[in-house]
Structure formats: structure tokens, C-alpha cells
C-alpha positions, 0 to 999 in steps of 0.5 A: 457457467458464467458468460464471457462478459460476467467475468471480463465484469468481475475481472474489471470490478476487481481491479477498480476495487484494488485501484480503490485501496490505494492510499497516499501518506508521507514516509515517517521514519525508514530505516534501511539497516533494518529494513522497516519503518512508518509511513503516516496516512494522508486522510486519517493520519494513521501510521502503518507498518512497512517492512522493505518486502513491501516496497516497489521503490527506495523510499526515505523519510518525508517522501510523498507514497502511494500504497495499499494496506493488508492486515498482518498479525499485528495489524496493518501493514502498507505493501506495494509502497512506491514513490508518488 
């Protein structure tokens, strides 16, 4: 059984990690009627996936965001997108 102060670590050590991942990009394109849209990556200029159920905040195109990314069956896909 681990002690109480390993798991506060890990507990910790997780959500550092999570803080880690979280990226900042420009939103590309957004279309609301459709509920998807682009947004470019800052330090790679990549363009991820985003589908409205992965959005904190309204987002519109040239809007500064931070978010985190999940693989999805076609590949990345940005998920708890709000404004920065």
C-alpha cells in the first residue's frame, strides 16, 4: 500500500504533466453552423482538429487559445479549448 505522501506525489506529478500539454495556437477557421473548425499551433504551426464538444469558450477566427491535444481516429484533435 502506498503511503499517503507517494500519492499526493503522483497526484501532483499528474496534474504538472496535464498543466505540460497545454499548447497556445490562433483559431484558423470556425464554423459554428457546423460546429468545427482549425486552429494552428504556435510552436509547430500545425493545424488541429477542434469539434465544438471540446470547446470551454466561444472561440472565432484569429482568436488567441490555449488548449490540449488527444488523439482521435484521424488524428489529433484539440479538446479544452478557451480563450487566452
Amino acid at each position: 500500500m502506498k503511503s499517503l505522501k507517494q500519492f499526493i506525489t503522483n497526484i501532483f506529478r499528474t496534474k504538472k504533466e496535464a498543466v505540460k500539454n497545454v499548447e497556445q495556437g490562433n483559431v484558423k477557421f470556425f464554423n459554428n453552423t457546423k460546429g468545427f473548425g482549425f486552429i494552428t499551433t504556435a510552436s509547430t504551426k500545425e493545424d488541429v482538429f477542434v469539434h465544438k464538444s471540446g470547446l470551454v469558450d466561444r472561440i472565432r477566427k484569429e482568436d488567441k487559445v490555449l488548449f490540449e491535444t488527444e488523439n482521435s481516429q484521424k488524428g489529433l484533435q484539440a479538446i479544452n479549448v478557451r480563450l487566452a
